[in-house]
N, C-alpha and C positions, 0 to 999 in steps of 0.2 A: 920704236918704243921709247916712250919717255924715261927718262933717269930716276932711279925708285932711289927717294931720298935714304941716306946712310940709316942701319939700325944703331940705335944707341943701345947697350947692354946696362939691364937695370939689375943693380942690386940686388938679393931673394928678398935680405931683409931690410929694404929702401922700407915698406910699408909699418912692420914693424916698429922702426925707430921714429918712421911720422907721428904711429901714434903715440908713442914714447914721447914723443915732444908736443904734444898736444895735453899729454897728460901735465907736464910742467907748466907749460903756460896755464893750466886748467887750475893748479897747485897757487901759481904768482897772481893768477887773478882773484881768485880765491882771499888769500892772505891781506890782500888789499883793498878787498869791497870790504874784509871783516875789519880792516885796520881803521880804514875811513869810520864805518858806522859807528867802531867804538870809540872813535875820536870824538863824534859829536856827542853818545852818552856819555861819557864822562866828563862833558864842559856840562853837562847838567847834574853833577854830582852833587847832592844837596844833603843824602841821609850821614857822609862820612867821606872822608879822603877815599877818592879809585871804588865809590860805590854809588850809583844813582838805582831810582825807582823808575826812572825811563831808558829804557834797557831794549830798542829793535832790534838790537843786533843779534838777539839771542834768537827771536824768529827767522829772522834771514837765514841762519845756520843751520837751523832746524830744519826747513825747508830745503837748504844746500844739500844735506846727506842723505834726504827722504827722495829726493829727483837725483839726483847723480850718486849716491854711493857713498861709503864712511871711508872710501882711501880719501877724502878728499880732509879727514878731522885733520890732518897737518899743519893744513892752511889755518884753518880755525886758532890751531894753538899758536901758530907764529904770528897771526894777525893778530890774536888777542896778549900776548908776552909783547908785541912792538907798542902798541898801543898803550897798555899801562906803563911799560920801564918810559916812553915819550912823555908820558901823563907825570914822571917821576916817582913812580914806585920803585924801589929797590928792587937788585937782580934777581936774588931771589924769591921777591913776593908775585915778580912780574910772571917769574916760569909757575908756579904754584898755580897762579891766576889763566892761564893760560892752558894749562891741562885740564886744570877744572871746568874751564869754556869746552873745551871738546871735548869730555865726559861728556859735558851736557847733551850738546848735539848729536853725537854718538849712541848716548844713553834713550833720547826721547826718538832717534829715527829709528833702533831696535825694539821698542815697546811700539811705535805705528807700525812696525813689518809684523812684528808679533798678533795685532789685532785686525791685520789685515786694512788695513786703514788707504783708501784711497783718497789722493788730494782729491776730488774735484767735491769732496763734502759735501754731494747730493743723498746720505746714507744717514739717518740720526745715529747711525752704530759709530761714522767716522767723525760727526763731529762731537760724539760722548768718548770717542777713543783718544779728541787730542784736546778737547776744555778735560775732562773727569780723570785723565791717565795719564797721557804724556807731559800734560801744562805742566799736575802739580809735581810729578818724581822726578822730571827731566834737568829740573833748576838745580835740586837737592846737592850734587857732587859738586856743582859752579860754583854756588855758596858756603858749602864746607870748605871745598879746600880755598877760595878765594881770603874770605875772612881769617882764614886759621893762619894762610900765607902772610895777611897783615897785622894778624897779631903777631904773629912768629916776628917780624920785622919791627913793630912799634910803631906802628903806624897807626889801629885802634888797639884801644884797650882790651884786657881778655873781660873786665868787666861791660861792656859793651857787647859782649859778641853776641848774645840774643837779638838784642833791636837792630842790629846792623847785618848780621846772618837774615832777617826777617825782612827786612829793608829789599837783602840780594834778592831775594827769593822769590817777591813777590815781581820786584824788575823786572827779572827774567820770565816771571808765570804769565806775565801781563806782554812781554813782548812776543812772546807764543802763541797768547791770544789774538791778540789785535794785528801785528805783522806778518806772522806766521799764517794764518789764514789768509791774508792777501798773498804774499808769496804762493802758494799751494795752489788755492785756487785758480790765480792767474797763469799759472805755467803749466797747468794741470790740459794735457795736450787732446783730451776728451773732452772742455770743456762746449756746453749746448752754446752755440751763436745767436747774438741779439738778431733778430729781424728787421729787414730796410725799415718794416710799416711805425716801429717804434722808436725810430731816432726822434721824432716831435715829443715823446711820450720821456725820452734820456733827457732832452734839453729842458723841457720843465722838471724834472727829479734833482739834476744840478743845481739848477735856479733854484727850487728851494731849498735844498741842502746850505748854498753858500747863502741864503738869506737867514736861514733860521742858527746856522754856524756863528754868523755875526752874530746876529740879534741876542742869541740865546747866550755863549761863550763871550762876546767881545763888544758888546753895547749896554747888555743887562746890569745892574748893579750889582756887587757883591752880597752875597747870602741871601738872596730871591731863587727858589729851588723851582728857575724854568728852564733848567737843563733837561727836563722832562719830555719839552715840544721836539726834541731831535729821535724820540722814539717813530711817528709817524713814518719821517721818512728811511728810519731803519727800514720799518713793516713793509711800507713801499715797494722798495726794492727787493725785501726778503719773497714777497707776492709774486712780483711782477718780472724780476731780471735776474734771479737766481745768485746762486752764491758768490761768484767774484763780484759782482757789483755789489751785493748785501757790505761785504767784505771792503768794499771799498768806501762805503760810506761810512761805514766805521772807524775804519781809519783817518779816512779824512775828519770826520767828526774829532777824533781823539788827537791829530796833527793840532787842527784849528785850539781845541780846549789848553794843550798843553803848554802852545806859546802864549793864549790869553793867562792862564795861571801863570805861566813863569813872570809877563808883562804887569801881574796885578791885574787882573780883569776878567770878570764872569763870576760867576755865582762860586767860585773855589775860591778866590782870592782872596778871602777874610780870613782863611786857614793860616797859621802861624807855620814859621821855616817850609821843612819840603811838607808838613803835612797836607796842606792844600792841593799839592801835586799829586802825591802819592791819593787824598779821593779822584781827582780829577782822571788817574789812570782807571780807579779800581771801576768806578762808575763807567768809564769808556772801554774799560772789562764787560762788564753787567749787558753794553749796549752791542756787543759783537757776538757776544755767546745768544744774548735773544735773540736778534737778527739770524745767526748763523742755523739755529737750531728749527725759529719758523721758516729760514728757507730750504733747512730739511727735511721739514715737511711737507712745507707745500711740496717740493722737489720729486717727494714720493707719491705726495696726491697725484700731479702732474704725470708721473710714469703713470700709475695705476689706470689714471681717465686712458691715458693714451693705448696702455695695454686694453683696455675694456673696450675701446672703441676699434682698438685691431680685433681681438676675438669676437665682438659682434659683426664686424664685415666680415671676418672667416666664417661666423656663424651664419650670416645669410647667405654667403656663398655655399658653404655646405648643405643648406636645407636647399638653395637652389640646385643643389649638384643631387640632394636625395630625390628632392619630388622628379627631377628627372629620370637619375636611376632605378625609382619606384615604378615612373610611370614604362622606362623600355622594360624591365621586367613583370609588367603585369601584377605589380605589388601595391597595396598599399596599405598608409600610418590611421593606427586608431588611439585610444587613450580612453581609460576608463579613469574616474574620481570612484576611491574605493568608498569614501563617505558619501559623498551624496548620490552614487549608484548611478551617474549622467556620464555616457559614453557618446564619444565625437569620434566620428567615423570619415575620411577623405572619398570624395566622389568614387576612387577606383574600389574602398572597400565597399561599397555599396553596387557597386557592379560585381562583384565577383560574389556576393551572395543574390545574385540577381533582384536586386529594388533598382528604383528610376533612382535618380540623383534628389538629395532631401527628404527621399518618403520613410527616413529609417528614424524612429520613433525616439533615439537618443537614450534607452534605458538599456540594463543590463539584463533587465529582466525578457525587451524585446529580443536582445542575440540571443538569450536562450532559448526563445522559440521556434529561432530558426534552426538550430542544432537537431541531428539529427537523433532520435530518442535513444536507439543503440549507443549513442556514443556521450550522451549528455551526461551520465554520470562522471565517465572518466575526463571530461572536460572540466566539470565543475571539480573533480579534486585534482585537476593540474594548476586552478586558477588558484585556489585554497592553498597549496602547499608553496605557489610565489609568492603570493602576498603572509604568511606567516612564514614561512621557514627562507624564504627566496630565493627558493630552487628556481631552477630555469623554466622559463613557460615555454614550450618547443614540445608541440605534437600535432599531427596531421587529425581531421575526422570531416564526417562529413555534414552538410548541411542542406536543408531542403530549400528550393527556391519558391518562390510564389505560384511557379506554374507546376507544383508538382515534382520535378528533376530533382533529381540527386547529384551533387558533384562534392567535390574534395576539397578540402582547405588546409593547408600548410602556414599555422601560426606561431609567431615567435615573439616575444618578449621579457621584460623583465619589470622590477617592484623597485617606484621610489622612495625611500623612507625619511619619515621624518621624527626624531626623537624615538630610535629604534623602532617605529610605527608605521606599517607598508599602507602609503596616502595616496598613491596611484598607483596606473601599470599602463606602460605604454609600449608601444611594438607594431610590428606588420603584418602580413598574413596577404595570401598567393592561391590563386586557382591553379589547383596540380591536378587536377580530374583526369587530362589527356596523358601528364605524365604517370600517375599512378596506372592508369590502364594499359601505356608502354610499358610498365614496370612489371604489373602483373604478369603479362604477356609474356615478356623477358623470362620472368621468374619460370615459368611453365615453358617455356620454349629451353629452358636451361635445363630444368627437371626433365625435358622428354628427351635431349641430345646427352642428360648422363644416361640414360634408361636405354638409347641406343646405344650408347657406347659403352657401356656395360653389357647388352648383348652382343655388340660385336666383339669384345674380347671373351665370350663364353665361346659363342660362335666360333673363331679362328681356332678355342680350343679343342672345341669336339670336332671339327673341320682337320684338325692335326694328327688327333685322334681315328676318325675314319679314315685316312689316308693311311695311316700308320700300318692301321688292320689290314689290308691287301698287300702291303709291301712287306708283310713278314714271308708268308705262305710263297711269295715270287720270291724273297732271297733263298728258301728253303729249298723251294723246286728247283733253282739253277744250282744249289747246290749239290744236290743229289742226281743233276743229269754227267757232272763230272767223272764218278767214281761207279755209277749205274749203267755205263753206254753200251756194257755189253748185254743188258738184261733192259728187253725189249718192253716188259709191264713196268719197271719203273721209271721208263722216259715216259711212255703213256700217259701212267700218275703224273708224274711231274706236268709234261705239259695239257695234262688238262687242269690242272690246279690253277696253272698259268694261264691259260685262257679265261676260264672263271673269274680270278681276280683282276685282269685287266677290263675284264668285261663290268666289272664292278667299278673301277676307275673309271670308267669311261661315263657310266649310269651318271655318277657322282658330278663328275665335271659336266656332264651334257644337263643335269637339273639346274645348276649353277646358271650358267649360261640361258637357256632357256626362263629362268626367272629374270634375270638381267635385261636379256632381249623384251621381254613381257613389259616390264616397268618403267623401261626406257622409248618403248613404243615401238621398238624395231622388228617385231614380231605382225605380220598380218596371215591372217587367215584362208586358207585355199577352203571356202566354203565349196560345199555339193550338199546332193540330195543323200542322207545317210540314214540306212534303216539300222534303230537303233539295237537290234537283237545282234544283228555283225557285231559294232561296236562295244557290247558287251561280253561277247567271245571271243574279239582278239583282246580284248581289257583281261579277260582270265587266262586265258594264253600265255599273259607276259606275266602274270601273278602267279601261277600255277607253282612255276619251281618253291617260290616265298609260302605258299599255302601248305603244299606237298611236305614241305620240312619237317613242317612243326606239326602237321598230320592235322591238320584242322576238318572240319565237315564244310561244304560251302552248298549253301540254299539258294536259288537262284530261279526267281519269280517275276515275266515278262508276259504283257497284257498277248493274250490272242489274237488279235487284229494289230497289223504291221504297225508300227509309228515311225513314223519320218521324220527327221530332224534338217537343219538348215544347220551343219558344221563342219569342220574339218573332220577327214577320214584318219587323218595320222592322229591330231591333237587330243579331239575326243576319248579316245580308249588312252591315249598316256593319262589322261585327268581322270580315268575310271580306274586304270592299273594303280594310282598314285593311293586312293583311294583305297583299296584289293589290298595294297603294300601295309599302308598304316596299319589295317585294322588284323592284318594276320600277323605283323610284329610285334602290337602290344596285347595280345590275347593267347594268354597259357599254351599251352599244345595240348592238340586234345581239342581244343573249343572251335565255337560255331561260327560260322560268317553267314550273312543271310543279304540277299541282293534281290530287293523289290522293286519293281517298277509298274508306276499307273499314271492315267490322265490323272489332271490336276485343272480344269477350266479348261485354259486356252494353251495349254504346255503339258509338260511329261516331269512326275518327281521319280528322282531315283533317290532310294534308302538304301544305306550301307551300312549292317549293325552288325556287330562283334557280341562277343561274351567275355571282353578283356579288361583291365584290368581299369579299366576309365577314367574321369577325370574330377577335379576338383573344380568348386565354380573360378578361381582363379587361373587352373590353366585352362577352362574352358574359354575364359574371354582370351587368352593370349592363344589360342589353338590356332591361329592362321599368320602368326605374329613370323617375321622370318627365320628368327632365331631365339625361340619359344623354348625350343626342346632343350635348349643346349642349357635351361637354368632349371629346368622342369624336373621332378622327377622319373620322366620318361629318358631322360637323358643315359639311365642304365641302359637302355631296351638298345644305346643305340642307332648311329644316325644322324644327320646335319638338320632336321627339322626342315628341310626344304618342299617335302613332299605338297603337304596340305597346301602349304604358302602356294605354292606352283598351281595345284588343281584351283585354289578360288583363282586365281588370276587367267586360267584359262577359261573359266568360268563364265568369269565376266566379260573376258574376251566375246564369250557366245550371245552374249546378254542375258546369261542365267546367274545363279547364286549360291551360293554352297554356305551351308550352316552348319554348326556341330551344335549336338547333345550330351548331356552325359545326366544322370540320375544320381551319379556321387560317384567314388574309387570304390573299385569290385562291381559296378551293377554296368560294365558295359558302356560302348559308345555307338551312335548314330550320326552319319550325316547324309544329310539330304541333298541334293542337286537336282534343283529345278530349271530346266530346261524352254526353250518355248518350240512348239510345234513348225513343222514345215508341213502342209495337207498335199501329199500327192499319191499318185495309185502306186510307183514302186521308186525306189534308186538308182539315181542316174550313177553306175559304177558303185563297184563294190568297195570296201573299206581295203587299202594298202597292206595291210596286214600289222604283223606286230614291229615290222621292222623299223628303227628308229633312224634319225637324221644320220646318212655316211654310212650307211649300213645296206648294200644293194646283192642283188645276186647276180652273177656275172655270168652273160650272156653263152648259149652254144656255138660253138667255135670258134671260141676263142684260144687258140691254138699254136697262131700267128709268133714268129721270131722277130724282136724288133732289137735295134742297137739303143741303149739306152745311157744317158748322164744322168747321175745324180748329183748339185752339189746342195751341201747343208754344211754347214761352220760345227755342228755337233759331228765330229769325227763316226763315236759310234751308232749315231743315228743313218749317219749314211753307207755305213760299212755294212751294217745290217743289213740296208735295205737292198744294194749289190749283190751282197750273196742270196736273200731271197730272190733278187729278181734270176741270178744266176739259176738257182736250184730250180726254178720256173722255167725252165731254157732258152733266158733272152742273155742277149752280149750287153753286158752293161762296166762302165766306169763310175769312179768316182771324183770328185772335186770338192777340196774345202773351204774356198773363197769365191766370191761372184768373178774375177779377173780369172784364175784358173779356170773358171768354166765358158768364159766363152772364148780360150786359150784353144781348150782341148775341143770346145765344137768343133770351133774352125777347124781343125787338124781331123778329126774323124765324122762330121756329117752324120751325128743322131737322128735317130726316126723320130726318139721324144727324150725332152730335159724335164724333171721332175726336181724343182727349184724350191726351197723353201727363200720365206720374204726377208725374215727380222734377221738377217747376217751383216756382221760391221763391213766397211769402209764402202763396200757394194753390193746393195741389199738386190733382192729377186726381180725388183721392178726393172732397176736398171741392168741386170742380165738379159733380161726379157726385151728390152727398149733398144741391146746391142744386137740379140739377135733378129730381131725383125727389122733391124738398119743394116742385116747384110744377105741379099738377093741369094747367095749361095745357103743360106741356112732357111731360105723360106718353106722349105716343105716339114721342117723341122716341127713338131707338137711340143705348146708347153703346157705342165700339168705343174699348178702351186700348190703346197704341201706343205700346211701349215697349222700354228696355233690358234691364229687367227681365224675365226669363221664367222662372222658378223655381214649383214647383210651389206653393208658398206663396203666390207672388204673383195666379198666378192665380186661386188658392180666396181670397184678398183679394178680387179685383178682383170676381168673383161678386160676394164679401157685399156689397159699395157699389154692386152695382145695373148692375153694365158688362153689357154682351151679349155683347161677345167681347173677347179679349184677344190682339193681334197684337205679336209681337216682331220689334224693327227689326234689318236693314232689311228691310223685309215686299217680297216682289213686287208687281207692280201686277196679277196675276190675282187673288191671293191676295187682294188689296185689294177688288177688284172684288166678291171674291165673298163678303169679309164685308159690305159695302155692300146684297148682294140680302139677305142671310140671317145677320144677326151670330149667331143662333144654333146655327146649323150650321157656323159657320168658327170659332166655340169648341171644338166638338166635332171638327171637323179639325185644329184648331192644337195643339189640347192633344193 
């Protein structure tokens, strides 16, 4: 590795002190440019001893603290104190003189900070800030204490001190003008750059400058007023090259004039002492401040064009960027003239009121033809209230096309004014016909899922509510089988209370379900030939007890000659019982039920009419709604509304129809179910009875001892069903996880495992999947017992090997009788 050259340690404040010393040389140069330049005004002293009317040095100075800063007045006063005591002014007039110089610069760079004044004088504001403001107050201090210094000393008279204060004054106002502006402008670090194409255009501007310089100042004879001709090429350059140049021909003009007058020569020179000089300044005043003034305007012309020609390329880029983003959103620009009533319409707004392109007749009076008449009014005072008040033009309505169609228009605009006077309106407008009809859609699609979910939270209510009702009477009864066990009639009560209301549980969940299966399509029908007078007597069979209660009459009216039906033997009478249920629940006690049945064409009606308490036309249209009841005033009576919803959908199932009537509250209800015929001479098999899904009688001799597992993760689910099975006199265990049960297979060789599915870490399948992977448990029977009873679940339960499949809560015959035969209690349960 090469040799990493020594670090040298630098100073903190090495930097510091550079600038430190850059500041003093800044101070010594200073002191010395001002020392020089007042060297050579005062060899031109002409108004009085230590005072001329040619005075640059006073703009150089001015320019010095305006670009670098007022610490730098020091210089000023020391260069202007060395220069007059050199000049021979006494010590003290010299210091006098000297302060009063840097007042001045001091005083006129704080009046341009104050007005904001930027050198590069392209602002009429900046060069009215340094001819109208700083020129004339900036001199004032220089000349006061200047003169006051030389009279203090004896050097003028105090009777003198007007013309010779006035003499100062003007020195300095004039070297402000004339040099001061060159300075500024030349070092002004913003200044705009000449262009290559105008150096031919520089060198004749000089040429004539130094020609008419002569001609005019240093050829002409004295007192011929053709000092005039150097105005041109003022304007010239004021036109064409901007302020530093403007500035510079001024000067130069007033250079050339001032050694012709001092020389005797030019149109000043007939002037007696410094008078001649002092016009020859004042007039090369006159020709800096014109100049400097038209080339700050032109200066602003120039920005102005330039700006107007960048905002019109922004502005044709933006109209190009709008008719684009007109044209992807299917929008487009119109413009009305509110006086002469001529509307200009773009090709797309002429398609979106469907005309060809060109055929739209350009009047105001044509768009309102097109306007649709419902909506013409309120368009015409949207137009009215922009153009007088100039509200916003923004509102949708619709317009007719040529071919008849109606579609939507979404227009937007506003009112230009002129002299408080709305003289146009111009804006866009959009075909929303597909969107407003998404919209509406929405709107109604929004309205119908609050309207469902508003009756699913009524629903869940009364849903909470009927549940509630059977779990009172079940807490009641185990309570009184505790303290009751020796008194044989109140276990009885008790458990038939309990039986009752389980049995009511069971109704409730199994309508649930069954409507679920129905609308999800899971539900198909075991059609046969069913004579439908069975079908009506197991339908009051299962209604009987609901009839009996409340003591009703029930009428019951079937054609004489058989009728046949093409339906299910189970379904059928649950959709008749459902029926039989409604109408003996909302009907007094005491009152009539009447059940008619006749041909009807090519089908069978059944009428189902009550004397209860009936309906309004609004819950007659919501009567088959699913959760109807639960908002309705039937909701007293009672009930998850699930009934009716159930029967039309088994209804339809059959391809028949179920409708409701009502003649008002108090006169009763009717419904019909129209049915279609099946023509045969009798029924293939009689109707199943009233016994509903899971619900079997168990077979004779069934007698049989078997060893039994039960495992379910519900501890007292399966502890229960152990001791029932015990009390039945079979040998049964229990297990509460899938791993402990096929722990305890193995070890005691069950006849049958009675497995529920939904248990954590190892659910029934995979109990199921163990034991039919071990050759010594294959004689084993499994029987799933579950919550689950969906047609899916069962064709699962098949594929992993179960022998039957029982949905809780299963009866204990039912039980019994999948214990003798699990594959016969599949085949009954399903």
């Amino acid at each position: 590795m090469a040799d990493e050259p020594p670090k040298v340690a630098v100073p903190i404040r090495a930097a510091p002190r550079r600038r430190a010393g850059l500041q003093v040389l800044e101070l010594i140069a200073g002191a010395a440019g001002y020392f020089a330049l007042a060297r050579l005004g005062l060899e031109l002293a002409s108004a009085a001893p230590h005072v001329s009317v040619v005075w640059p040095v006073s703009g150089a100075a001015l320019a010095l603290l305006v670009l670098r800063g007022a610490r730098l007045a020091p210089a000023i006063a020391a260069g202007a104190f060395a220069a007059n005591l050199a000049n021979g002014a006494p010590l003290g007039a010299a210091a006098g003189i000297g302060v009063g110089n840097a007042l001045e610069a001091v005083l006129g760079a704080s009046l341009a900070a104050r007005l904001a004044f930027h050198p590069g004088m392209e602002r009429r504001r900046d060069v009215f800030a340094l001819f109208a403001v700083v020129a004339p107050l900036a001199p004032v201090p220089a000349a006061t204490l200047g003169v006051a210094s030389l009279a203090l000393a004896g050097v003028v008279p105090w009777s003198g001190f007007g013309l010779v204060w006035f003499s100062w004054w003007l020195g300095d106002a004039l070297g402000i003008v004339v040099v001061g502006s060159l300075a500024l402008t030349w070092c002004d670090r913003a200044r705009r750059s000449w262009r290559l194409e105008r150096s031919g255009e520089v060198v004749l501007l000089v040429a004539s400058l130094v020609l008419l310089s002569a001609g005019v100042f240093w050829a002409a004879p004295a007192g011929y007023p053709v000092h005039y001709l150097v105005f041109p090429a003022v304007i010239w350059s004021a036109l064409r090259f901007g302020q530093h140049a403007t500035a510079s021909v001024a000067f130069g003009s007033a250079l050339v004039a001032t050694a012709a007058t001092i020389l005797g020569r030019g149109p000043f020179a007939a002037e007696t002492g410094h008078i001649g000089l002092l016009h020859a300044e004042v007039f090369m005043g006159v020709i800096a401040v014109t100049g400097l003034v038209l080339g700050a305007v032109t200066a602003e012309r120039n920005r102005a064009e330039r700006q107007r020609r960048a905002d019109f390329a922004v502005l044709q880029d933006s109209e190009q960027r709008l008719a684009l983003a007109l044209s992807a959103g299917g929008m487009g620009a119109w413009e009305w003239d509110v006086e002469t009533g001529r509307v200009r319409w773009s090709e797309q707004v002429e398609a979106i009121h469907g005309l060809a392109p060109g055929s739209f007749a350009g009047t105001f009076e044509a768009f309102r033809d097109l306007v649709h008449p419902d909506d013409l009014a309120r368009v015409l005072q949207a137009v009215e209230q922009c153009v007088k008040e100039g509200a916003p033009y923004a509102l949708e309505f619709r317009v007719i096309w040529p071919d008849g169609s109606v579609h939507w228009n979404a227009a937007n605009g506003q009112v230009v004014r002129d002299d408080g006077r709305g003289v146009r309106m111009v804006g866009v407008c959009r075909d929303v016909t597909e969107a407003k009809r998404a919209s509406d859609a929405l709107a109604r699609n929004a309205a119908q899922l609050a309207r469902e979910d508003r009756r699913k939270d009524e629903f869940l209510a009364v849903l909470a509510h009927e549940l509630r009702n059977p779990l009172a009477p079940l807490q009641n009864a185990v309570a009184l089988l505790a303290p009751a066990q020796e008194d044989a009639r109140a276990v009885a009560y008790a458990r038939g209370v309990m039986e009752r209301q389980l049995r009511h549980l069971v109704r409730l969940v199994d309508d649930l379900l069954d409507l679920s299966r129905i609308r999800s399509g899971k539900i198909l029908l075991a059609r046969e030939r069913v004579e439908l007078a069975r079908a009506v007597r197991d339908a009051i069979e299962m209604s009987r007890p609901a009839i009996d209660a409340r003591r009703h009459v029930l009428d019951v009216r079937l054609p004489l000659e058989p009728v046949v039906l093409d339906a299910d033997p189970t379904r059928l009478p649950q959709l008749l019982a459902n029926l039989l249920n409604n109408a003996a629940k909302f009907t007094p006690d005491g009152g009539r039920i009447g059940v008619v049945a006749e041909r009807e064409g090519g089908g069978v009606a059944i009428r189902v009419r009550d004397t209860g308490i009936g309906m309004t036309p609004e819950a007659l249209a919501d009567a088959f709604e699913l959760f109807a009841q639960a908002r309705s005033s039937h909701a007293i009576e009672g009930g998850l509304g699930v009934g009716l919803s159930l029967a039309r959908a088994l209804a339809e199932l059959h391809g028949g129809t179920l409708e409701a009537r009502s003649e008002g509250p108090g006169r009763g209800s009717e419904f019909v179910l129209r049915l279609p015929l099946e023509e045969a001479a009798a029924p293939r098999g009689a109707a199943t009875g009233s016994g509903r899904r899971g619900e079997h009688r168990p077979r004779a001799g069934g007698a049989a001892r078997f060893r039994v597992l039960v495992c379910d993760d519900n501890v007292d689910a399966a502890d229960t069903l152990v001791a029932l099975l015990e009390h039945a006199g079979h040998e049964a265990r229990a297990a509460y996880e899938g791993a402990a049960a096929v722990r305890l297979a193995r070890e005691h060789a069950p006849d049958v495992m009675i497995l529920d599915l939904g248990m954590p870490h190892m659910d029934g399948y995979a109990v199921a999947q163990a034991v039919r992977a071990d050759p010594a448990l294959a004689g084993t029977r499994l029987v799933a017992l579950s919550g689950y009873g969906r047609d899916e679940d069962r064709r699962r339960t098949a594929e992993a090997g179960f022998d039957a499949h029982l949905v809780k809560p299963v009866a204990v015959e039912a039980l019994v009788f999948a214990l003798a035969d699990p594959a016969e209690a599949r085949r009954a349960d399903g």
